[in-house]
N, C-alpha and C positions, 0 to 999 in steps of 0.2 A: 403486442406480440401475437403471432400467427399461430403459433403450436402450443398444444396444451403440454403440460408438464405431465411425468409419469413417473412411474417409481422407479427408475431407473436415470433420472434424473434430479441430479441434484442444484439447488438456484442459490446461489451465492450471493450479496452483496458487498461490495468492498467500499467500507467507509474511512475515512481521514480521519484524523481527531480534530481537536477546532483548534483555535490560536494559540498559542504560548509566547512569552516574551524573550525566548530565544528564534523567534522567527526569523529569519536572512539570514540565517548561521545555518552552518550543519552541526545539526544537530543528531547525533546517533545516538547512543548509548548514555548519554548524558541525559537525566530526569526531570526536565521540569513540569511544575506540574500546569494546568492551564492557565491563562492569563486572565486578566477580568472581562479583556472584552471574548474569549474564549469563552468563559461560564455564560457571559449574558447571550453566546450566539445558539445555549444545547438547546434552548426551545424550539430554533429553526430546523435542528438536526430532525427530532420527533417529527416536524410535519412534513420534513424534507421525505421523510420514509413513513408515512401517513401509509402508502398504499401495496405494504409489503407485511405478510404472516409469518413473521419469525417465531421458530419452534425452539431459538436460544441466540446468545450473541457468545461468538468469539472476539478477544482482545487479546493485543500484546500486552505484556506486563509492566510497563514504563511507564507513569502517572497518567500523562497528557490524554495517552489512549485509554487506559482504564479507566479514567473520569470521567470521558464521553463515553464509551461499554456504559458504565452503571447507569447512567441515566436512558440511555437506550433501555437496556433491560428491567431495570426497576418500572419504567413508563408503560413498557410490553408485559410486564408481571411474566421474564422468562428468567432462564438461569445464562450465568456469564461465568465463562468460563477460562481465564487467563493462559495464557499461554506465553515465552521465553521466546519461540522460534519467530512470532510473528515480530520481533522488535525489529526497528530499523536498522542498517547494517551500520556496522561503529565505525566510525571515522579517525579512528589512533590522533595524531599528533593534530591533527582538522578541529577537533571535538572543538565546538563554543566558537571557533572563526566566521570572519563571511570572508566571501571569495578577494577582498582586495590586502585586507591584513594577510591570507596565504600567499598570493602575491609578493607584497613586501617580501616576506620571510625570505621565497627560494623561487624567483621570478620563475629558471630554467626550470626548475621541476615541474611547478604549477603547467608550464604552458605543455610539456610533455605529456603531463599527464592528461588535460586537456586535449590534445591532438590524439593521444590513445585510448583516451577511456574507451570500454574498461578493465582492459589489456595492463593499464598500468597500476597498483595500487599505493594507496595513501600511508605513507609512513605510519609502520605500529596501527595500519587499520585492518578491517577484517577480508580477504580478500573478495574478490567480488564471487568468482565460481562459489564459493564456500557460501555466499549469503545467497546466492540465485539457487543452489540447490536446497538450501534450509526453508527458504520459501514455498520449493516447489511444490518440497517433501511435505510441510503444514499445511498447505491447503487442499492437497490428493490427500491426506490422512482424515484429513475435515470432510470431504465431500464424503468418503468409507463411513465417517459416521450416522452421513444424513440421508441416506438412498431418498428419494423424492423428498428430502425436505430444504427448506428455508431457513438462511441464517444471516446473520450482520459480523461483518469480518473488521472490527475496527479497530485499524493500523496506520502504515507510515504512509507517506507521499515515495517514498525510493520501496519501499515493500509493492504499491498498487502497480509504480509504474514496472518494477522488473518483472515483476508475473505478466503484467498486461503485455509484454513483449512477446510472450509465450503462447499467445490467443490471438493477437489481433491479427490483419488481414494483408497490413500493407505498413508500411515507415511514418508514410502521413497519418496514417491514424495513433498511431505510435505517439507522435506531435501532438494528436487532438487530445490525446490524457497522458502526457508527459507530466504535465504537474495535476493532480486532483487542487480544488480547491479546498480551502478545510471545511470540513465538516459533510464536502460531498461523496455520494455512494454513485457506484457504477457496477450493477448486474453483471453477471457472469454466469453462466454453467458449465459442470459438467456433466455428459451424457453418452453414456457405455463410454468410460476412460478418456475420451475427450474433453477440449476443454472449449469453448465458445461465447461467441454472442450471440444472445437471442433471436437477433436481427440476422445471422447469417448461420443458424444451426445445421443448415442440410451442405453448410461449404467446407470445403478441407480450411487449416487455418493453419497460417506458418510463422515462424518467425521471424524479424527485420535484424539484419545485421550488427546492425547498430544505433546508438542512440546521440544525433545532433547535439552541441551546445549541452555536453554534461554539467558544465561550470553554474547552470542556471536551474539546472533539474535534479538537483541530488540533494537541496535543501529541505530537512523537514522542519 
């Protein structure tokens, strides 16, 4: 990074949670909690973020993610602090599928929805504007608390990527963290009310229309 941090800046980490055994589902609302090979991956979490001064962790409040929070925090001797809005957004009649069992079900829909995402929403799910603005609102409310501080945001794979749509610079990069891996963090600021990458703090930052191939990126 080129530019020092100031108090008027605040530095965000967004972290995934690690594996569960509803992985290749969508999985929203629905709680599992980590899987074994999830527990054995949090020690990689810790050193993954070896070189970051978190002054607390936020988490959503869904197992998966509050198991990797605690050990984040417990590791950091900081406070964690749960949070409802950061959950992944619910997927109604989806919840526990992967994409070829939704298929089966209502071929036309799936492909419709598909061709629209995410214009079109998921039967009995949350709709998207509703979960993109709950997002936006939780992490501007977050940075209000941290004026130049540091924190660990750990949440869903459909939470990193719908925010990151709000920051990043271009579509393709959009692509480059369309999926986090689990258990990965990806920095972010904001700075006077904006939101950024580090890598490009002094550029204006817009949003990409849309997001390719949603059928493969909306699984947490």
């Amino acid at each position: 990074m080129t530019n020092a941090l100031t108090t008027d800046c605040c530095r965000l980490v967004l972290v995934r949670h690690e594996h569960t055994a509803m992985a290749g589902t969508f999985c929203g609302h629905s709680d599992p909690p980590l899987s074994a090979q999830g527990r054995a991956q949090l020690k990689e979490v810790i050193q993954r973020l070896r070189m970051y001064s978190f002054q607390c962790v936020y988490s959503s409040d869904l197992c998966r993610a509050a198991q990797t929070a605690r050990h984040i925090a417990r590791a950091r001797h900081v406070p964690l602090y749960l949070r409802s809005d950061l959950r992944e957004i619910a997927f109604g009649e989806w919840e526990g599928l992967d994409w070829p069992r939704i298929v089966a079900r209502d071929p036309e829909y799936a492909q419709r929805w598909l061709a629209l995402y995410p214009n079109l929403g998921i039967p009995g799910g949350e709709p998207f504007g509703e979960f993109q603005a709950r997002i936006t609102r939780a992490m501007n409310e977050i940075a209000l608390e941290l004026p130049g501080g540091c924190a660990a945001i750990v949440t869903h794979a459909g939470v990193i990527r719908t925010f990151l749509q709000d920051v990043l610079l271009s579509p393709e990069q959009v692509l480059q963290f369309a999926t986090p891996t689990y258990g990965s963090g990806i920095e972010v600021w904001q700075r006077k009310g904006r939101w950024v990458f580090p890598a490009f703090e002094d550029e204006a930052v817009g949003a990409p229309e849309h997001l390719p191939e949603a059928h493969s990126k909306v699984r947490t």
